[in-house]
C-alpha positions in Angstrom: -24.8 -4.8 -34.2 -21.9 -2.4 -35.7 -23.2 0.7 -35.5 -20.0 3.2 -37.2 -22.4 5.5 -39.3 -24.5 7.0 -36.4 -21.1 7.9 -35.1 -20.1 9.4 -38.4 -24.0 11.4 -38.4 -23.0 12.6 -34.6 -19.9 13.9 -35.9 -20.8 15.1 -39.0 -23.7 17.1 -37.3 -21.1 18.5 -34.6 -18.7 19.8 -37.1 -20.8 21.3 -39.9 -22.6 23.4 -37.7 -19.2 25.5 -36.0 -17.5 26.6 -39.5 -17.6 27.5 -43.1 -16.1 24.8 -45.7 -14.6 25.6 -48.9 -15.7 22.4 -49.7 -17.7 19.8 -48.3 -15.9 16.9 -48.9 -12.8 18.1 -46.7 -15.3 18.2 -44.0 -16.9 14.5 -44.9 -13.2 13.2 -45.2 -12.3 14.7 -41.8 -15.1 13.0 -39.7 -13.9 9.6 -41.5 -10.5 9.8 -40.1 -12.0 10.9 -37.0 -13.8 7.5 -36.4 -11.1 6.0 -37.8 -9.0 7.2 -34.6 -11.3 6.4 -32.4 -12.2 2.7 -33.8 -8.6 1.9 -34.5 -6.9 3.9 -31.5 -4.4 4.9 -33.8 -3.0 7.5 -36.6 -2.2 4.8 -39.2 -3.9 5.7 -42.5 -4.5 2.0 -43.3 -6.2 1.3 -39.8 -8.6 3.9 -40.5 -9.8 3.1 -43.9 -12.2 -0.2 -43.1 -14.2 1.8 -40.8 -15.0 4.5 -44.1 -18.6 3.8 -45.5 -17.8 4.8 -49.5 -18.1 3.5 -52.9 -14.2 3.1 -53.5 -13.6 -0.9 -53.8 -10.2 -0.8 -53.0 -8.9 0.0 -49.6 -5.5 1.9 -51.3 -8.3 4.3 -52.5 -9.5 5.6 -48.9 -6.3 5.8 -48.1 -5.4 8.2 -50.9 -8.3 9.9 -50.1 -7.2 11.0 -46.2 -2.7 11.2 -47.5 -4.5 14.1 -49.9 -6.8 15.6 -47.5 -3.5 16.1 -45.2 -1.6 16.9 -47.4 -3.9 19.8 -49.3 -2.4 23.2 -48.6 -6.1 24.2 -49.3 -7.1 22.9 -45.7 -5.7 25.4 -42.5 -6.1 24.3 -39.4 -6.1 27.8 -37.5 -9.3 28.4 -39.7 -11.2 25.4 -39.0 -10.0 25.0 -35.4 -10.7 28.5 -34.3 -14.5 28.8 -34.3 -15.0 25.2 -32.8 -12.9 25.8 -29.6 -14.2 29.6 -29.7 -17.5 28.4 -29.4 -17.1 25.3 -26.7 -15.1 28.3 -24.6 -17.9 31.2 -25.3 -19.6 29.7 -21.7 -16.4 30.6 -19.8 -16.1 34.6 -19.7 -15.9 34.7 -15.9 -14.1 31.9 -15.3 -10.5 31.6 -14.6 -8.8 30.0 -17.7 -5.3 28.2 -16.9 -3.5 27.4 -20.2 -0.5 25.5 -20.5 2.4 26.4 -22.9 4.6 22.9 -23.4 7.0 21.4 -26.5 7.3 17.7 -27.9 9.6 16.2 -29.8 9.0 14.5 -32.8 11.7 11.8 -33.9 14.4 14.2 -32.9 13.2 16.0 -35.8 10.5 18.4 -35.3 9.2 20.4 -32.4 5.5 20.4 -31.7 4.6 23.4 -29.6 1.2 23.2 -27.7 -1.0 25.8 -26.3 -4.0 23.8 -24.2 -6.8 24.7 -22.0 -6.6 22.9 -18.4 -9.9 20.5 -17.8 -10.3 18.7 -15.2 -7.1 16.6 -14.7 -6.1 16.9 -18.6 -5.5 19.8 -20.9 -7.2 20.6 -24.4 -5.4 22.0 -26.9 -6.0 25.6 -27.9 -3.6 26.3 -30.6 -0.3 24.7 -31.9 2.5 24.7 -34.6 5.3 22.5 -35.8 8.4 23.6 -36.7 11.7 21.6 -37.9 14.0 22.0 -35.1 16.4 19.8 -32.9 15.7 20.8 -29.5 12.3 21.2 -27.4 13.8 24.3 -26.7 12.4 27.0 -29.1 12.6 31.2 -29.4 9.5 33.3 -28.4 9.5 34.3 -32.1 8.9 31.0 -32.9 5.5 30.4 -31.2 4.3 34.2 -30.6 1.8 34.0 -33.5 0.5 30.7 -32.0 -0.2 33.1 -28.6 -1.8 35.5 -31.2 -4.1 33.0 -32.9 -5.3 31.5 -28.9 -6.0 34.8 -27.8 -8.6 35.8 -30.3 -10.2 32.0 -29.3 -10.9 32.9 -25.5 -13.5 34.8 -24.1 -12.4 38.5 -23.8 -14.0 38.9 -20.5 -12.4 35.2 -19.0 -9.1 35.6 -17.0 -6.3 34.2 -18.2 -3.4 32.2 -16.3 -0.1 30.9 -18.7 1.5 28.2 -17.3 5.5 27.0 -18.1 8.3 25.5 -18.1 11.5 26.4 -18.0 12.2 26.2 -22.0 9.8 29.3 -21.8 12.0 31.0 -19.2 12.2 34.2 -21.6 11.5 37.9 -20.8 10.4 38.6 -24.0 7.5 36.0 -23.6 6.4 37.9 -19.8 6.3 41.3 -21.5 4.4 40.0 -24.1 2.0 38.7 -21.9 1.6 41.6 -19.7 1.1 44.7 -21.8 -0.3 42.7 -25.2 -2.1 40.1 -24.2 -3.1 41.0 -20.4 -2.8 37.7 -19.1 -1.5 36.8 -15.8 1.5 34.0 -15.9 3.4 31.4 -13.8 7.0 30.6 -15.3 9.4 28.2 -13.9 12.9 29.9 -14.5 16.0 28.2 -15.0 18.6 28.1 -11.9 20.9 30.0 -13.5 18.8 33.2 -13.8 20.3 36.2 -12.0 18.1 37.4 -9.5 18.6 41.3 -7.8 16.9 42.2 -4.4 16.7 45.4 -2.6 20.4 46.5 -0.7 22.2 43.0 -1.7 24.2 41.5 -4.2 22.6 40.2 -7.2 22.5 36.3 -7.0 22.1 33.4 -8.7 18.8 31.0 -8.6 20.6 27.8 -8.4 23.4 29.1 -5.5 20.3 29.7 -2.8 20.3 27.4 0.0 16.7 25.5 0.3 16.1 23.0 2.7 13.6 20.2 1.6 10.4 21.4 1.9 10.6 25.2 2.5 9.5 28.1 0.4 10.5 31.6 0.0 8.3 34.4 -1.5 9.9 37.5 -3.2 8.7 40.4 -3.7 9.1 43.5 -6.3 12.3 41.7 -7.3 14.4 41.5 -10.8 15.5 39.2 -12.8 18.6 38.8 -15.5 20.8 41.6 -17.0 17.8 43.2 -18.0 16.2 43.8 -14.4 12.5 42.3 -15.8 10.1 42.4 -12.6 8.8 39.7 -11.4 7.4 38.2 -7.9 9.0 34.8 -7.3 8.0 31.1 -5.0 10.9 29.5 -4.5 11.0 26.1 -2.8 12.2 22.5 -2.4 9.5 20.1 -2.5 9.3 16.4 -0.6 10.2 13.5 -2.8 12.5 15.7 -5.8 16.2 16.8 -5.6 15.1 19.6 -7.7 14.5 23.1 -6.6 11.5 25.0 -7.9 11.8 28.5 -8.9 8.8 30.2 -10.0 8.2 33.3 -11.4 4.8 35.3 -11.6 3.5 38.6 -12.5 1.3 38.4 -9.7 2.1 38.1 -5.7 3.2 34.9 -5.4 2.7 32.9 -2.4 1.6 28.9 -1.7 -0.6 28.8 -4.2 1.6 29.2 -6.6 2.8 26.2 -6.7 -0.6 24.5 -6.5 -1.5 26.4 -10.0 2.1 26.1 -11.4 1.5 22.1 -11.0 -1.4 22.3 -13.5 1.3 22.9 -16.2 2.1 19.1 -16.0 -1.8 18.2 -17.4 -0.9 19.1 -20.5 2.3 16.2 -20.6 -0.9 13.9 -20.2 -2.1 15.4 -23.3 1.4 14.6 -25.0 0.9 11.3 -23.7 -2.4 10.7 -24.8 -1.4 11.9 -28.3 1.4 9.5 -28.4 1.4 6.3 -26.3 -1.1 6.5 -24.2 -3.9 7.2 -26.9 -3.4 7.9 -30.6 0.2 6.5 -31.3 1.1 9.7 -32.6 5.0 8.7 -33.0 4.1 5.8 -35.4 2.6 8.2 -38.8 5.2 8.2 -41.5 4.5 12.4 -42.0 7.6 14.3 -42.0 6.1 17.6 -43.1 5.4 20.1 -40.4 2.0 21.2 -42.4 1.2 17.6 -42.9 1.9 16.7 -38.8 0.0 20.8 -38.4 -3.3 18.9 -39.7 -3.0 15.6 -38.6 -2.8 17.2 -34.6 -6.3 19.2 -36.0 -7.5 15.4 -36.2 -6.3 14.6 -33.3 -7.2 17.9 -31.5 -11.1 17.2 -32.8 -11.2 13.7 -31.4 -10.0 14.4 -28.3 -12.1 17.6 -27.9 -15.0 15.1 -29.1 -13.8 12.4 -26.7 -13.9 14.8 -23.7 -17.4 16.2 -24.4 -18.4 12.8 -24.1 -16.6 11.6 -20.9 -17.8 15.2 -19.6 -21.4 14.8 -20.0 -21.3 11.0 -19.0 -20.2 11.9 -15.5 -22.3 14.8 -15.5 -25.3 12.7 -16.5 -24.5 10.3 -13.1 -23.3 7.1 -15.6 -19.7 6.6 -15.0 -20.0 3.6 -14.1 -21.7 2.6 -16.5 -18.1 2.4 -18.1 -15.4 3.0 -15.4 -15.3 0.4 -13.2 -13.6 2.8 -10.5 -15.9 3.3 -7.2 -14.3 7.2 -7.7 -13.3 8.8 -10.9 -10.1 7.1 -11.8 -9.7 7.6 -15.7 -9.5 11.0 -17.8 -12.8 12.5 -18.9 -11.2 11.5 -22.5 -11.4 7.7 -21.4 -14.3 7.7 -20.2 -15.7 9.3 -23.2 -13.7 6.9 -25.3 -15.0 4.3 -22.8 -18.6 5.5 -23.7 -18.3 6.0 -27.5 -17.3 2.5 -28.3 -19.7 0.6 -25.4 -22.5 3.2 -27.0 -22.0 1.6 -30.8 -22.7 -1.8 -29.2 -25.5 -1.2 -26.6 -27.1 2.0 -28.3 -26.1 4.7 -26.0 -26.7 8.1 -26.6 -23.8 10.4 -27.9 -24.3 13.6 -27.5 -24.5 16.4 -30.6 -22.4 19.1 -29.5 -18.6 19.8 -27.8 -18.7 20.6 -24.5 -16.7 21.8 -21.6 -18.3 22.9 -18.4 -16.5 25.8 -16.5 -17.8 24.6 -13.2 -15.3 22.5 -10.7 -14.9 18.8 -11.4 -18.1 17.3 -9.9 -15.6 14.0 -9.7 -12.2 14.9 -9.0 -9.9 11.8 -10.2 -8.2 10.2 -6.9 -4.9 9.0 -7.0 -3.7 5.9 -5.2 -3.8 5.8 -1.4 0.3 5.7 -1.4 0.2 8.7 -3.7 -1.9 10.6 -1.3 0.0 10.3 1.5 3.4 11.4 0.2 4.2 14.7 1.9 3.3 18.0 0.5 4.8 21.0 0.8 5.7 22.5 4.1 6.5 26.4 4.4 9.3 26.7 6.9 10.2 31.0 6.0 8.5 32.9 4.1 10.7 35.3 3.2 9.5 39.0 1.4 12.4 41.1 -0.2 10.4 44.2 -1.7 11.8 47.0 -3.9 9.9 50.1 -3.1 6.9 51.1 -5.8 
């Protein structure tokens, strides 16, 4: 038996207990199009409507309903994001928090830029904003009040690791980081970044000789015209013609690269937005406060989604809906898995968000082929120190 509205109490009980509404039909509208998503695995208006319970005859009329819920100017999503990802984050203030700064494009149209919390194989997202611009590319001034907004969501006594790529190559962005925010960072830099040691030449990135699979630490070193200090992993790793040039506000040494690759969980969160989830790239919004709310819809479902898949495995039933021998789909599918087999068989969903800050009790395994690629190999480690 069909069992949608005990998914929409679940929700509804989750939501309205983490924020103040100015009015309580936003909120009622909101959990609609959030088991729309999930029922119809999609962002098409349309798809989500015959899964609303209401008293409007015509299916046009729910749709209004959610094009005028994303469209109100009434509704921001800083303010009703903020206290739900505050409070699923209050359990981590001595944990290690590695955060992923990232950019999508939108039909070559806008730029979404993402801020999301590494889980366990994935990233949830943090903060975000959508701007109108033609490259992925984007200015620190850009996205620094979407740092601003994150920061007062973490845990002030949680450490805090920024992780990115090299569109975020920017000394402006580092120094922000050190002496406002206080977070520790790990910033791929672009090749042709000048880089000045102690008693040599300055040099650029890209004209140092690696061979495929060494790494080189540096030390107290500078970076550009205007000498910003850094501590730099540089390296060639097996299986990529690309060199990897990593800078870091801390010592850097072979872990750096380990926490560096975290970065690339968020790209699964891209993917699961568009593609590989939500179909993201198929709404007709052009409106960067429009696509701003329809990402808090997004952001709440796959927050919801992950809660799920997290308890499941923590609860020792899996299986019940992977049929993996080890972990070998995202916490979100497995939650997804376990939402949609739970409307059918009566499962229990679970009435809160949650995200553990303990390690993954069931680390995802890749393919045997995968695991037996090469890793990295440090041939030199190499320390060029200015004196302190």
């Amino acid at each position: 038996m069909e069992t949608t509205p005990n998914l929409y109490n679940t929700l509804f009980q989750i939501l309205g207990q983490h924020t103040h509404w100015l009015d309580i039909r936003h909120l009622h509208t909101l959990v609609w199009m959030v088991v729309g998503v999930i029922k119809s695995k999609t962002v098409s208006l349309p798809e989500w409507a015959p899964f609303v319970d209401s008293r409007a005859r015509f299916l046009q009329s729910t749709v209004r309903r959610f094009s005028r819920w994303l469209n109100n100017e009434r509704i921001e999503t800083d303010a009703l994001y903020e206290p739900i990802i505050r409070a699923v984050l209050s359990e981590w203030q001595t944990t290690t928090l590695f955060l992923a700064l990232d950019s999508s494009m939108l039909w070559d149209e806008f730029c979404h830029i993402r801020l999301s919390v590494i889980y366990r194989g994935r990233a949830v997202p943090l903060a975000w904003k959508t701007i109108e611009h033609s490259s992925s590319t984007v200015a620190f001034d850009d996205y620094q009040d979407m740092l601003a907004q994150a920061a007062r969501c973490l845990p002030p006594e949680a450490t805090v690791v920024l992780l990115a790529d090299r569109g975020f190559a920017d000394t402006k962005l580092m120094d922000y980081l050190n002496k406002t925010l206080h977070w520790h960072w790990r910033i791929r830099v672009r090749s042709s970044f000048y880089v000045h040691r102690q008693r040599q030449r300055r040099v650029k990135l890209g004209h140092i000789r690696l061979k495929r699979g060494q790494a080189r630490f540096w030390h107290n070193v500078y970076i550009t015209g205007k000498r910003f200090p850094v501590h730099l992993a540089l390296a060639k790793p097996f299986g990529t013609t690309e060199n990897w040039f990593i800078a870091s506000d801390q010592p850097t040494n072979r872990d750096t690269f380990d926490e560096y690759g975290l970065r690339f969980d968020i790209e699964e969160n891209f993917l699961d937005d568009k593609s590989g989830g939500f179909q993201l790239e198929t709404s007709l919004f052009r409106s960067t406060d429009v696509i701003s709310r329809l990402v808090l819809v997004l952001a709440i479902t796959t927050l919801f989604l992950v809660s799920q898949g997290t308890v499941v495995v923590e609860n020792g039933k899996r299986r019940w809906v992977d049929a993996h021998w080890f972990r070998g789909n995202s916490y979100l599918k497995i939650g997804w898995k376990w939402v949609l087999r739970a409307l059918i068989k009566g499962f229990e969903l679970i009435t809160a968000f949650r995200l553990f800050p303990a390690p993954d009790p069931e680390p995802a395994k890749s393919s045997k082929k995968r695991r037996q690629k090469p890793k990295l190999s440090v041939f030199t480690v190499v320390y060029s120190p200015y004196p302190t």
